[in-house]
ZALOTI-894043 format. One line per field, with one value per residue: residue number from 1; residue in one letter; x, y, z of N, C-alpha, C, O, CB in turn. Coordinates in pm, whole numbers, plus 32768, in hexadecimal, padded with zeros to 4 digits. Atoms other than C-alpha are relative to their C-alpha. Glycine has a CB too. Layout:
num: c(NUM / ...) $
residuo: c(A / ...) $
n.u: c(X / ...) $
n.v: c(Y / ...) $
n.w: c(Z / ...) $
ca.u: c(X / ...) $
ca.v: c(Y / ...) $
ca.w: c(Z / ...) $
c.u: c(X / ...) $
c.v: c(Y / ...) $
c.w: c(Z / ...) $
o.u: c(X / ...) $
o.v: c(Y / ...) $
o.w: c(Z / ...) $
cb.u: c(X / ...) $
cb.v: c(Y / ...) $
cb.w: c(Z / ...) $
//
This chain:
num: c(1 / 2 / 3 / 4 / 5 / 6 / 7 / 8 / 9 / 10 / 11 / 12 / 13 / 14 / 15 / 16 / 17 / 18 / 19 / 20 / 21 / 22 / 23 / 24 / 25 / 26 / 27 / 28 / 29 / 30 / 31 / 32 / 33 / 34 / 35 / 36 / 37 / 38 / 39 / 40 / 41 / 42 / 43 / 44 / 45 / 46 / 47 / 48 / 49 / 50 / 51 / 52 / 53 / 54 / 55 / 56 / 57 / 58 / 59 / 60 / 61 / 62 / 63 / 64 / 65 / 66 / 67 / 68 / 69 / 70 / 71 / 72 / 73 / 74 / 75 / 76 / 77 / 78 / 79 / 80 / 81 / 82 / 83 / 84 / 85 / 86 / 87 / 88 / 89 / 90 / 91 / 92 / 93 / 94 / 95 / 96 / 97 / 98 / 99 / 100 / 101 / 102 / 103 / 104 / 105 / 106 / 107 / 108 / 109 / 110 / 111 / 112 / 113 / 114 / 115 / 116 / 117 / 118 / 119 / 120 / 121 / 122 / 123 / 124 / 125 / 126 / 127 / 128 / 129 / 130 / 131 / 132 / 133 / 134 / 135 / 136 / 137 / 138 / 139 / 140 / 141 / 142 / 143 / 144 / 145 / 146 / 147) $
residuo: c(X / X / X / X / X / X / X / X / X / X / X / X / X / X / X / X / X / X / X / X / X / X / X / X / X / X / X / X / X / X / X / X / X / X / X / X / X / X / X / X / X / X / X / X / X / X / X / X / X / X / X / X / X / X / X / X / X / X / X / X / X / X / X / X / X / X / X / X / X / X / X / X / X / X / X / X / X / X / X / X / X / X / X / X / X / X / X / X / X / X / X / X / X / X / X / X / X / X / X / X / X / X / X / X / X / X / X / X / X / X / X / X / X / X / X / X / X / X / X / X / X / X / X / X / X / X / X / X / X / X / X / X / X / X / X / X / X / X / X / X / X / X / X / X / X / X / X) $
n.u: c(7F92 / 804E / 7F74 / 8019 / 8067 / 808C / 8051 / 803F / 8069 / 8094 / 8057 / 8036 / 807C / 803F / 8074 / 807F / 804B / 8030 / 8039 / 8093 / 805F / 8036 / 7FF7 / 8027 / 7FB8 / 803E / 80A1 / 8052 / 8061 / 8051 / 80AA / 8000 / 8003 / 7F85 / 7FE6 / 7F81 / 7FA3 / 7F82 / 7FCA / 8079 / 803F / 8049 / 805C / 8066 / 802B / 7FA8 / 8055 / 7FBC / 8072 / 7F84 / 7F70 / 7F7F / 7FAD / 7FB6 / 7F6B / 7FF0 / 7FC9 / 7F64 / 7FBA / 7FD1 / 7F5F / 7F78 / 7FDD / 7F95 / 7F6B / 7F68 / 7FAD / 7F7C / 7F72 / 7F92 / 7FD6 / 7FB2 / 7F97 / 7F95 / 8021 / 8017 / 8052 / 80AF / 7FFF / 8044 / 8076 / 8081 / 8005 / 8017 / 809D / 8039 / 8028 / 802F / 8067 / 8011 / 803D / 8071 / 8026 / 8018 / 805A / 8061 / 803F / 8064 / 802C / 8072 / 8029 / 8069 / 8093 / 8086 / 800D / 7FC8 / 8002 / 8024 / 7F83 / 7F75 / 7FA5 / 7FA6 / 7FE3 / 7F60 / 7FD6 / 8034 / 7F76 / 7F8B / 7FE5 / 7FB2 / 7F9B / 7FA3 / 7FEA / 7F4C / 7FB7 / 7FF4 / 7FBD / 7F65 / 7FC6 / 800A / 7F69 / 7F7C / 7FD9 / 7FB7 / 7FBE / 7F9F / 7FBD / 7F78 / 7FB5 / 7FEF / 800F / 7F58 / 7FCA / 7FF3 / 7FC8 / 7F5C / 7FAF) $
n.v: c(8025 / 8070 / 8041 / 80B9 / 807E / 802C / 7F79 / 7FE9 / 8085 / 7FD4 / 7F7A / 805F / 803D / 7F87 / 7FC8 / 8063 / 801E / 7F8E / 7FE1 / 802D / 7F7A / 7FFA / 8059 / 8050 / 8098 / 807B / 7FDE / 8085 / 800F / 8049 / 7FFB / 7FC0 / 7F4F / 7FE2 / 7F70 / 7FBB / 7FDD / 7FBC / 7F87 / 7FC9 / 8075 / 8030 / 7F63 / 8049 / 7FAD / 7F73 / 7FDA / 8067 / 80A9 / 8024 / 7FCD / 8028 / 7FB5 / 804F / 800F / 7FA5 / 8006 / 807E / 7FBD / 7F8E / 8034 / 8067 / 7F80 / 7FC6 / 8045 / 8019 / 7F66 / 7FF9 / 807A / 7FC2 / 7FB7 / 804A / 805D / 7FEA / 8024 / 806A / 8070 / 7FE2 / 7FFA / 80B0 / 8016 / 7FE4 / 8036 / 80A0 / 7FB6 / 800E / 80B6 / 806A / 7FA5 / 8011 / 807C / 7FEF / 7F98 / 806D / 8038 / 7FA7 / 8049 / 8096 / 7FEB / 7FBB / 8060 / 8093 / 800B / 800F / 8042 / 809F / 8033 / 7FBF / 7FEA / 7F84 / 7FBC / 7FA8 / 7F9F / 7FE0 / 7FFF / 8020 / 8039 / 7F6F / 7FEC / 8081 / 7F8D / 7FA1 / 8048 / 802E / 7FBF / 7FF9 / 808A / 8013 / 7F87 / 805D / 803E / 7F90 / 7F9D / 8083 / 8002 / 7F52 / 8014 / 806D / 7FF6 / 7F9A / 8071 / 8023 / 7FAC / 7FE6 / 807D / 8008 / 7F92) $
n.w: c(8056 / 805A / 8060 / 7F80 / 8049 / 7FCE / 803A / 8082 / 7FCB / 7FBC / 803A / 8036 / 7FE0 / 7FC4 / 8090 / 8027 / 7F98 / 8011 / 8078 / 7FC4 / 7FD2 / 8083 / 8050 / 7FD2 / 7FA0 / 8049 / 802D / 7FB7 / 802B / 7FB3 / 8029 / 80A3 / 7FCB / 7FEF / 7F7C / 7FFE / 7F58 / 8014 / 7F78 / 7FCE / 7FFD / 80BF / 8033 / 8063 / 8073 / 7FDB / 7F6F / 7F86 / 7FF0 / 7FB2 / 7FE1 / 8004 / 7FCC / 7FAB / 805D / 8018 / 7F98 / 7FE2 / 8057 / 7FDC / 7F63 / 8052 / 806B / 7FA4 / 7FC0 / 806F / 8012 / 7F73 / 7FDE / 806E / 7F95 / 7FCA / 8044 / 7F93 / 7FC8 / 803C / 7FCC / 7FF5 / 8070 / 800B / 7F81 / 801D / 8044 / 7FCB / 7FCF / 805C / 8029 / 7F9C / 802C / 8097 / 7FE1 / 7FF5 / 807B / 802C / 7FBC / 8006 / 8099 / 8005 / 7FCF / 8032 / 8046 / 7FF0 / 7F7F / 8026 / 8062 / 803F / 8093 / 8095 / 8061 / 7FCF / 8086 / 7FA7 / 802C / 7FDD / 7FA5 / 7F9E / 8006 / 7FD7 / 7F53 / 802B / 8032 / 7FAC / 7FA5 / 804E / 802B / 7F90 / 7FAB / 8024 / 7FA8 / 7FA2 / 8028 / 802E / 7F85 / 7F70 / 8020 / 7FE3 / 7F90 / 7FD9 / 8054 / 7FBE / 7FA2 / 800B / 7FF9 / 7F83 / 7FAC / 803B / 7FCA) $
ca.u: c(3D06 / 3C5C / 3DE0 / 3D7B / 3CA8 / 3BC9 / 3B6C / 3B13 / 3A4B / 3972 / 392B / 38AF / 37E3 / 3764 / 36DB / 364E / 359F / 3542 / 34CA / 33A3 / 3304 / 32A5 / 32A0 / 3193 / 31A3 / 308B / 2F4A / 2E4B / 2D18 / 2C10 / 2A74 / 2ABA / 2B2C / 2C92 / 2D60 / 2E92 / 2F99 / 308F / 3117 / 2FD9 / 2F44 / 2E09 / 2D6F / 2C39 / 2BF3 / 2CDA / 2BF8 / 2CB3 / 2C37 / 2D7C / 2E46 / 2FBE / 3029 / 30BF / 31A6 / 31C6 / 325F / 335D / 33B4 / 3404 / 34EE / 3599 / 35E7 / 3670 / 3738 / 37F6 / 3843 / 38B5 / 3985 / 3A19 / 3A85 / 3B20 / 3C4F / 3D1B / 3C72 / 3C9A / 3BFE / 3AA4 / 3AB5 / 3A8E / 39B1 / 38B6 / 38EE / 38B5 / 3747 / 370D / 36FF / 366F / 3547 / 356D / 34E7 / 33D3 / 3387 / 335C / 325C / 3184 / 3192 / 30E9 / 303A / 2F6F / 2F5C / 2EE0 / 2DF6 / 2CDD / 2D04 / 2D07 / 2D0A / 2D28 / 2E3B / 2F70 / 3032 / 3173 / 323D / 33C1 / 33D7 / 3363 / 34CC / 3579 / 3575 / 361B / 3718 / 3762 / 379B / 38D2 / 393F / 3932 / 39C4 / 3AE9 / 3B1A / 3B06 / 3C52 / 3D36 / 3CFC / 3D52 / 3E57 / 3EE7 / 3EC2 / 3FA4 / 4078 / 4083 / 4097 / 41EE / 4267 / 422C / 42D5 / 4429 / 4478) $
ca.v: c(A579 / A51A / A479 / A333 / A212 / A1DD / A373 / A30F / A1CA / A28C / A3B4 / A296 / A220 / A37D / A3CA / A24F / A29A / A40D / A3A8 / A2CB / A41B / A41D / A2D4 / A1CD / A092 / 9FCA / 9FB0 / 9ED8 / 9E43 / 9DEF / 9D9D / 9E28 / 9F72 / A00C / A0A7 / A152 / A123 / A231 / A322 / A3AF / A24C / A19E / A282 / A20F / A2E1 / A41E / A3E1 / A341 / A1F1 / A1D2 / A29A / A292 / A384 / A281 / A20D / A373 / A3C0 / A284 / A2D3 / A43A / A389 / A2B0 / A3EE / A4CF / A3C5 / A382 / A509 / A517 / A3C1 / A46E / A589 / A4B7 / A468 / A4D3 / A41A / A2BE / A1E8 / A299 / A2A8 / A0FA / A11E / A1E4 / A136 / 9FE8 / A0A6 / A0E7 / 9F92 / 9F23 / A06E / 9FE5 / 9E81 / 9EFA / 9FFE / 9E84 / 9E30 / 9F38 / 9F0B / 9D9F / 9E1B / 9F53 / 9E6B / 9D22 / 9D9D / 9E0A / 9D89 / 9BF4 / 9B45 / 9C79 / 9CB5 / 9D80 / 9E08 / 9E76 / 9FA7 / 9FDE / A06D / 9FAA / 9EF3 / A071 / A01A / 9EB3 / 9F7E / A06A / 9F68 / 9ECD / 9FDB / A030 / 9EF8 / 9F49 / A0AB / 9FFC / 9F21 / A047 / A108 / 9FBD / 9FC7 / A165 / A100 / 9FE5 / A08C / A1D3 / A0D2 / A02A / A16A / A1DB / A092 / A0CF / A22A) $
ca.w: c(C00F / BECA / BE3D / BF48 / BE78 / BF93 / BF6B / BE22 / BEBF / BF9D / BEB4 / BDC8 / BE8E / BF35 / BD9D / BD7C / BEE3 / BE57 / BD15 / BDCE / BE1F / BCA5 / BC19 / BC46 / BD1F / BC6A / BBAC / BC43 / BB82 / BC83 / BC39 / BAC8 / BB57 / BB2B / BC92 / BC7F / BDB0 / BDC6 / BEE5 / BF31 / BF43 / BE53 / BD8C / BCCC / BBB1 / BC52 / BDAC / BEFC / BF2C / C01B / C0D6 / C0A1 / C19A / C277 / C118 / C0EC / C255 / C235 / C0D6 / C132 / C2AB / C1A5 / C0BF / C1EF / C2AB / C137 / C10C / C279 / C262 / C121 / C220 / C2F1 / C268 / C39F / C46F / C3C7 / C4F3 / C507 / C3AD / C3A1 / C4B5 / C404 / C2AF / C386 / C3FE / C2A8 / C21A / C324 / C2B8 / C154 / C1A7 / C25D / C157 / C085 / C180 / C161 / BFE3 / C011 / C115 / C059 / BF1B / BF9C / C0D7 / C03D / BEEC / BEE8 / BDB3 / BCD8 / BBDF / BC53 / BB35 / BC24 / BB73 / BB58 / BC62 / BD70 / BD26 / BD9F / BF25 / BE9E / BDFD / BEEA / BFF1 / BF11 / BEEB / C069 / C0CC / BFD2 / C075 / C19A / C131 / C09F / C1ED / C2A9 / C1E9 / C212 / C37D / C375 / C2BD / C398 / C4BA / C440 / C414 / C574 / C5F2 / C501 / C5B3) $
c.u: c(7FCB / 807F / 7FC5 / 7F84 / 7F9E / 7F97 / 7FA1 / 7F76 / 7F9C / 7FCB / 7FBE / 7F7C / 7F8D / 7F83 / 7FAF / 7F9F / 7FA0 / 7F7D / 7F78 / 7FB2 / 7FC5 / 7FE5 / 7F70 / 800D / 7FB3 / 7F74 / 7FCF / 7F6B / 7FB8 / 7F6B / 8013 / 801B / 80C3 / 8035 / 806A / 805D / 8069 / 8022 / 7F8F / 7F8E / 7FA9 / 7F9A / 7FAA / 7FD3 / 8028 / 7FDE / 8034 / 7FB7 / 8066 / 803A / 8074 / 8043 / 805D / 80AE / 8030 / 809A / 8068 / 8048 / 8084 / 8078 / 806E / 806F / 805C / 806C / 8058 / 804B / 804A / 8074 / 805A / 8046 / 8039 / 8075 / 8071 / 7FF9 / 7FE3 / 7FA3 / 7F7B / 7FE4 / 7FF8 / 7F89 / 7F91 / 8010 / 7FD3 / 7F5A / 7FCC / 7FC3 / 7F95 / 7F36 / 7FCC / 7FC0 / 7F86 / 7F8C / 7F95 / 7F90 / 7FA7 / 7FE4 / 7FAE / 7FAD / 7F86 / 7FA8 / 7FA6 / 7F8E / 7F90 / 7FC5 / 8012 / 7FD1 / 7FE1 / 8082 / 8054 / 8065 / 8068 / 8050 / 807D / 803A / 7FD5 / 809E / 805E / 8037 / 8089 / 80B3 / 8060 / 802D / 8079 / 803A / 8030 / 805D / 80C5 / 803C / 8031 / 80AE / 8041 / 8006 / 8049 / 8089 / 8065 / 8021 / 806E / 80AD / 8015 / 8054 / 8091 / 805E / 8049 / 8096 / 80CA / 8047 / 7FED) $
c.v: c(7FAC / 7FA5 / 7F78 / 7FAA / 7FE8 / 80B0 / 7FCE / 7FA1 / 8061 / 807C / 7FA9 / 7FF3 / 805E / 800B / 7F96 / 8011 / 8069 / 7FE0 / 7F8B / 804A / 801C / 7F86 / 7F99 / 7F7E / 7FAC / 7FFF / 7F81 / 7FE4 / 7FC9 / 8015 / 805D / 8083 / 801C / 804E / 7FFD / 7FF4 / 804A / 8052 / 802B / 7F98 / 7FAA / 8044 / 7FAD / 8057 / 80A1 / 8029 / 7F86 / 7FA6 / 7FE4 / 8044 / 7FF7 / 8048 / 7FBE / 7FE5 / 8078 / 803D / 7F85 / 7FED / 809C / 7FD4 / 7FED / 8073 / 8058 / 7F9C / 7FDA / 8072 / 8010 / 7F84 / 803B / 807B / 7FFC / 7FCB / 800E / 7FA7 / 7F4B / 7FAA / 801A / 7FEA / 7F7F / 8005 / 800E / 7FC9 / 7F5E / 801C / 7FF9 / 7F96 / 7FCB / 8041 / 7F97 / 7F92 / 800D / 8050 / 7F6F / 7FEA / 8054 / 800A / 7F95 / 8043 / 808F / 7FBC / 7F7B / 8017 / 8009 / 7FE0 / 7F58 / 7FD5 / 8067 / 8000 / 805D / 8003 / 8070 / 805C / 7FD2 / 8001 / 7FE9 / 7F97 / 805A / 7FBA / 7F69 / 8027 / 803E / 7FC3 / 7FA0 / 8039 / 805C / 7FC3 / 8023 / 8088 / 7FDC / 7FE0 / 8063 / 804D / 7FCA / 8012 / 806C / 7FC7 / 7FB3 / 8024 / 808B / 7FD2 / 7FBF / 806C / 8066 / 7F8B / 8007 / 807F / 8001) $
c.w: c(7F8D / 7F97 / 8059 / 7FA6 / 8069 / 8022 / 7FAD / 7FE6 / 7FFC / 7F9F / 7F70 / 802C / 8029 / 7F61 / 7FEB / 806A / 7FD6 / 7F72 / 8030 / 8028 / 7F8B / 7FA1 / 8017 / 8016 / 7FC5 / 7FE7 / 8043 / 7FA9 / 8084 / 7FE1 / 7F67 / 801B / 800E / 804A / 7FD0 / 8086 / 7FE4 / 8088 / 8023 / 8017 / 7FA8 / 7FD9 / 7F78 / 7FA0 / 800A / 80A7 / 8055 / 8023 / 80AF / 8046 / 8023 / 802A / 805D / 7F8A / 7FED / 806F / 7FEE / 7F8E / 801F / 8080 / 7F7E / 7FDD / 8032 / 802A / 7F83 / 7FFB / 80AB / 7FF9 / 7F9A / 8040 / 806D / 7FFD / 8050 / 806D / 7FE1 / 8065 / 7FE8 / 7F70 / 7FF2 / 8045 / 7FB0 / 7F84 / 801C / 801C / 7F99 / 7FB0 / 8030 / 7FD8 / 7F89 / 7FE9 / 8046 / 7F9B / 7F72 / 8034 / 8001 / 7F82 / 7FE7 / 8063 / 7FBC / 7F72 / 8011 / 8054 / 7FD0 / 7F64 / 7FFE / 7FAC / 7FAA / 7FBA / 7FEE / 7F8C / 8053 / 7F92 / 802A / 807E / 8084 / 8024 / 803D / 8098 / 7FF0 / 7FFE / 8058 / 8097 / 7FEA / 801F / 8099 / 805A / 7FB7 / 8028 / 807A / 8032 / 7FE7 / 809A / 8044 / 8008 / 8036 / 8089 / 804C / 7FC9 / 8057 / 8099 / 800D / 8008 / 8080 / 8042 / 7FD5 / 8060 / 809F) $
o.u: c(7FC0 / 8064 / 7FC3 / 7F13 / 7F30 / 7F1F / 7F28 / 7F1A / 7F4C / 7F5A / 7F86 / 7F0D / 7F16 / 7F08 / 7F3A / 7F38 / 7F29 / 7F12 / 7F1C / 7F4D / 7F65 / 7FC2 / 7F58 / 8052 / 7FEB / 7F1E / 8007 / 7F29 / 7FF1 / 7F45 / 7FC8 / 7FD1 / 810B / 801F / 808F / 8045 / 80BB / 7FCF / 7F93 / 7F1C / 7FDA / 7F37 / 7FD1 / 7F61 / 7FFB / 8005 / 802A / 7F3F / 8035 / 80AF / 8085 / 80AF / 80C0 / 8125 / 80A7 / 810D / 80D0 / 80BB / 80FF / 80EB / 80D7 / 80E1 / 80C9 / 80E1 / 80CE / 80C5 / 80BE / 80E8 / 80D3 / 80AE / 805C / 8090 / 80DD / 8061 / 7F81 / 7F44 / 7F2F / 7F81 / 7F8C / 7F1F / 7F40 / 7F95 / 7FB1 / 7F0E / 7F69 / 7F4E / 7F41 / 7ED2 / 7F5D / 7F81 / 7F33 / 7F15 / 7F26 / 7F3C / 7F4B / 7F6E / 7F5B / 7F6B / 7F10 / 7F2E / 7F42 / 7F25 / 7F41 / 7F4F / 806E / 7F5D / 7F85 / 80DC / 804D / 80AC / 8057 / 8030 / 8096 / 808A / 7FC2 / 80BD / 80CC / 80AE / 80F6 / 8114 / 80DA / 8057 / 80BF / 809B / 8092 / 809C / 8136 / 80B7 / 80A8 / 80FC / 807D / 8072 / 80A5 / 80CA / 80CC / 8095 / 80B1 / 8116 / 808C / 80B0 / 80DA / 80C9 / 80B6 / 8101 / 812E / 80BB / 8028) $
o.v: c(7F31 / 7F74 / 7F11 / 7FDC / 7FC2 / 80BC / 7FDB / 7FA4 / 8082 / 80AA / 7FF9 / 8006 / 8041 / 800A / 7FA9 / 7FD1 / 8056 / 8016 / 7F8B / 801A / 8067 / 7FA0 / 7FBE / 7F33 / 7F40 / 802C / 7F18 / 804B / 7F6D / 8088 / 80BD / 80DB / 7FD8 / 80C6 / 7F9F / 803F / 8023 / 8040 / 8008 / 7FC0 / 7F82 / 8071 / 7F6A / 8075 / 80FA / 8087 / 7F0E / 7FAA / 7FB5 / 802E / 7FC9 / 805A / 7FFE / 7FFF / 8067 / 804D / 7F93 / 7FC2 / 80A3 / 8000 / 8024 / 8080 / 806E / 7FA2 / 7FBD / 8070 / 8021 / 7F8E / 803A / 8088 / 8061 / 7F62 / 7FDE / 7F8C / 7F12 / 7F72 / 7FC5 / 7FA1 / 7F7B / 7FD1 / 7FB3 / 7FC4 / 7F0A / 7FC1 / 7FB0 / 7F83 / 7F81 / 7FF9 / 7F62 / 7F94 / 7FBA / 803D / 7F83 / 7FD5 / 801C / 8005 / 7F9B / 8083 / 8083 / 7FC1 / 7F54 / 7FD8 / 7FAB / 7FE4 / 7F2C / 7FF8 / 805C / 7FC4 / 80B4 / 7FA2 / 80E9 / 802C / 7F88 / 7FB6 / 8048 / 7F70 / 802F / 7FB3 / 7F63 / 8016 / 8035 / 8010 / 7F6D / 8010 / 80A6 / 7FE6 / 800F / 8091 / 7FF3 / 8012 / 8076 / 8072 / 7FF5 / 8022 / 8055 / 7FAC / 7FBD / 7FE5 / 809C / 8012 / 7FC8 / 8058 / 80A0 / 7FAB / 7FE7 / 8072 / 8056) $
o.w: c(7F8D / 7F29 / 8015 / 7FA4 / 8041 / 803D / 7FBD / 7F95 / 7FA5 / 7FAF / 7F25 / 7FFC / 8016 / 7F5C / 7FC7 / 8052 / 7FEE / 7F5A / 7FDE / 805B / 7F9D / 7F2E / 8089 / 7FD1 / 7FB3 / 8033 / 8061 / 7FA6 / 80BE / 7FC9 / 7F56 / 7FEE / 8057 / 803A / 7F89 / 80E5 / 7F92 / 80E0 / 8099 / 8030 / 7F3F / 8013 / 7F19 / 7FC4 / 7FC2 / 80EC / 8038 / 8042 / 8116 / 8027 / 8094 / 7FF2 / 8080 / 7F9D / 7FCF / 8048 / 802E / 7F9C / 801C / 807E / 7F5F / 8008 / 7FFC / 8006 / 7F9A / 8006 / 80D0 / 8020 / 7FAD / 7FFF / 80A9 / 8037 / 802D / 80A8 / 8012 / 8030 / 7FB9 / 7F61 / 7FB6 / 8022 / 7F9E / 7F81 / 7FC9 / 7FFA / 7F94 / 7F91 / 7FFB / 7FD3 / 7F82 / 7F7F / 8023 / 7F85 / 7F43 / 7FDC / 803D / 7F60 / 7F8B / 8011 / 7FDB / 7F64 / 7FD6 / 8049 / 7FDD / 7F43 / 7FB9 / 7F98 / 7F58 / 7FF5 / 7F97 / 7F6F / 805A / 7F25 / 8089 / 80B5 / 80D0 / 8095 / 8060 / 80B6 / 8028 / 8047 / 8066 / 80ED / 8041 / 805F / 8095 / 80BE / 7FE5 / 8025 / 808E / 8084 / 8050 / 80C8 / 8089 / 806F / 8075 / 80A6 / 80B4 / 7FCD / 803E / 80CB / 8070 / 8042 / 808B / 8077 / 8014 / 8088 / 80E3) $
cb.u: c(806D / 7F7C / 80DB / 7F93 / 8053 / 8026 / 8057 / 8072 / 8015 / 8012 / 8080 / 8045 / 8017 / 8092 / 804A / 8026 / 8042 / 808E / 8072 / 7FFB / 804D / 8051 / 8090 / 7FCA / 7FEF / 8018 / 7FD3 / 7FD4 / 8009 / 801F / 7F83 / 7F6B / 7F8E / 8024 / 7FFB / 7FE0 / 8049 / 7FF6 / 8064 / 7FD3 / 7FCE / 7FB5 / 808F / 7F84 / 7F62 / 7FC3 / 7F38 / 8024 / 8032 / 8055 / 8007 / 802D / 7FC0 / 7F88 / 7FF7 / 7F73 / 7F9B / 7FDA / 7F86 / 7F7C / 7FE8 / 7FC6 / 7F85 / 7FBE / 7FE5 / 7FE4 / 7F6B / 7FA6 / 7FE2 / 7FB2 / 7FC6 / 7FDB / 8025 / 7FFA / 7FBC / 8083 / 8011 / 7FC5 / 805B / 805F / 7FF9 / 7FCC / 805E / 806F / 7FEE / 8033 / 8064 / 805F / 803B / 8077 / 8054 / 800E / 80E3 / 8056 / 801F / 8018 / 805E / 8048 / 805B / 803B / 8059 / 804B / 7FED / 7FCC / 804D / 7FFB / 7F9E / 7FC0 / 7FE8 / 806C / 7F82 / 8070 / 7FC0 / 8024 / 8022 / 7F58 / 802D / 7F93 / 7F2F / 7FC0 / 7FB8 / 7FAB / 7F90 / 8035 / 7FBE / 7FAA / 7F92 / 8020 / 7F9D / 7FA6 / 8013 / 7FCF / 7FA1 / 7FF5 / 7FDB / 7F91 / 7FC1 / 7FD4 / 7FD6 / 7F70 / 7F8F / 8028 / 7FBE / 7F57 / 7F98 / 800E / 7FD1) $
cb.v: c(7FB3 / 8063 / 804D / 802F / 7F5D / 7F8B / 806F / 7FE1 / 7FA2 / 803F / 80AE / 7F99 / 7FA4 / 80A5 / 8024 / 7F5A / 8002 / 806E / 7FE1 / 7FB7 / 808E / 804F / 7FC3 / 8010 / 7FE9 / 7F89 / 800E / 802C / 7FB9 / 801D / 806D / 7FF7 / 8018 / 8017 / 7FFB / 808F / 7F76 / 8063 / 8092 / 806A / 800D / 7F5F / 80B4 / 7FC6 / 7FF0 / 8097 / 8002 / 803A / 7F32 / 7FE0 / 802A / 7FE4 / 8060 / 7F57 / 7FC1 / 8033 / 7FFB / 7F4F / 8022 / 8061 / 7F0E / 7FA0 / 805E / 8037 / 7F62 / 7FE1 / 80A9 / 7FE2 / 7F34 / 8036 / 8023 / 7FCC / 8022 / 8086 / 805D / 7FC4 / 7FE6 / 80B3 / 8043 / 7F76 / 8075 / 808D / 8026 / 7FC5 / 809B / 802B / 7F91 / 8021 / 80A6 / 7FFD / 7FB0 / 8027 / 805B / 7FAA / 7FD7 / 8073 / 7FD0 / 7F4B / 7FF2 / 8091 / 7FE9 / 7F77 / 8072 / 8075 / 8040 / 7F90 / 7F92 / 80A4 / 7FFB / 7FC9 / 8067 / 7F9C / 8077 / 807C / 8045 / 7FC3 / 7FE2 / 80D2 / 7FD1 / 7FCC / 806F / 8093 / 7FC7 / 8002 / 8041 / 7FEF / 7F20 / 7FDE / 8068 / 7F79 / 7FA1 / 808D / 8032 / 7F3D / 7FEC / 80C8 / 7FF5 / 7F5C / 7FEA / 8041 / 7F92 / 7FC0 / 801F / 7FE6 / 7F44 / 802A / 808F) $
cb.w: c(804F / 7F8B / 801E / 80F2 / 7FD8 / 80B6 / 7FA9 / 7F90 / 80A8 / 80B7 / 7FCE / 800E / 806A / 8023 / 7F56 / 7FF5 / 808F / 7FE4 / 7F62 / 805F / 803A / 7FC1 / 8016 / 7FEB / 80BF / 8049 / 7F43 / 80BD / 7F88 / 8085 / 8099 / 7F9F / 80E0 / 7FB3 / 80C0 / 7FE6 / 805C / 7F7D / 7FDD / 7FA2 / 804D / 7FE3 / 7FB2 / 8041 / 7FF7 / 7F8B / 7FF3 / 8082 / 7F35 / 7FC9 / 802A / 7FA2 / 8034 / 802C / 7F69 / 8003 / 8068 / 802A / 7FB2 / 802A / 8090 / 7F47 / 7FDA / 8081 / 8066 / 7F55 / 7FD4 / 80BA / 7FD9 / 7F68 / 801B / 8006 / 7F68 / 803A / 8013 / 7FD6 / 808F / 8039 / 7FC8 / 8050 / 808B / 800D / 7FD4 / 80AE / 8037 / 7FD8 / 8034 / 80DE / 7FCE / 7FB2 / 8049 / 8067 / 7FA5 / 800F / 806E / 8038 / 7FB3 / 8037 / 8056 / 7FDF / 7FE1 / 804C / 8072 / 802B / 7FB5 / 8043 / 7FE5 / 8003 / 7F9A / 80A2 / 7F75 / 8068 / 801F / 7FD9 / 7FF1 / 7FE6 / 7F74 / 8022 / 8091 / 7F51 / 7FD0 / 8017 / 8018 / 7F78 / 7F81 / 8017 / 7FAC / 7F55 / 801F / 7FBA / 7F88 / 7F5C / 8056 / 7FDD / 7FA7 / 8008 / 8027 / 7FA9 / 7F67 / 8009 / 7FCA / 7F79 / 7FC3 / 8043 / 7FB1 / 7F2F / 7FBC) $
//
């Protein structure tokens, strides 16, 4: 039902989660030498220094469980449930950002990218899907109770 505002949430957030499959997460200067971190991990002159199949794999969860929670719309409880999972993805997703950045680079110079702010984003915007569903159900809920 894409007429519902928290539709319009999660398919928000589905394209800010999608469009991290193309974007990069952050340049890194280290020993006078420039890496690349992006979906495929740090790439030193076009050659894997890193591999980012782990961010790859938990990018890609995030990505499905939004298109299924957007498919959900009958099912309002599961439908928090797994928007509550997601978040919960989207914060670790964070942690694996500091975590491929700082481990084996310390003290070099991280130049983070746009979109390393997306998961941020789409975790508002989760939380406020979140609320409007709370909402339908309370509101489906009284309805039951009047008849």
């Amino acid at each position: 039902m894409i007429q519902r505002i928290q539709t319009i949430y999660m398919l928000i957030a589905a394209i800010l989660i999608g469009a991290l499959f193309a974007l990069p997460f952050a340049e890194i200067v280290a020993h006078n030498e420039l890496y690349l971190f992006n979906i495929k991990g740090i790439l030193k002159n076009g050659e894997l220094v890193n591999n980012g199949l782990p961010i790859m794999l938990f990018v890609g969860l995030i990505l499905v469980l939004h298109v299924v929670a957007i498919f959900l719309y009958k099912n309002r409880v599961l439908q928090m449930r797994l928007l509550t999972f997601t978040i919960i993805l989207l914060l670790g997703l964070f942690g694996m950002f500091y975590f491929f950045t700082y481990y084996d680079f310390k003290g070099a110079e991280i130049s983070f990218k746009l979109s390393v702010v997306f998961p941020l984003v789409a975790i508002i915007l989760d939380y406020l899907a979140i609320r409007n569903i709370r909402k339908d159900e309370d509101l489906v809920r009284s309805v039951n109770r009047i008849r």
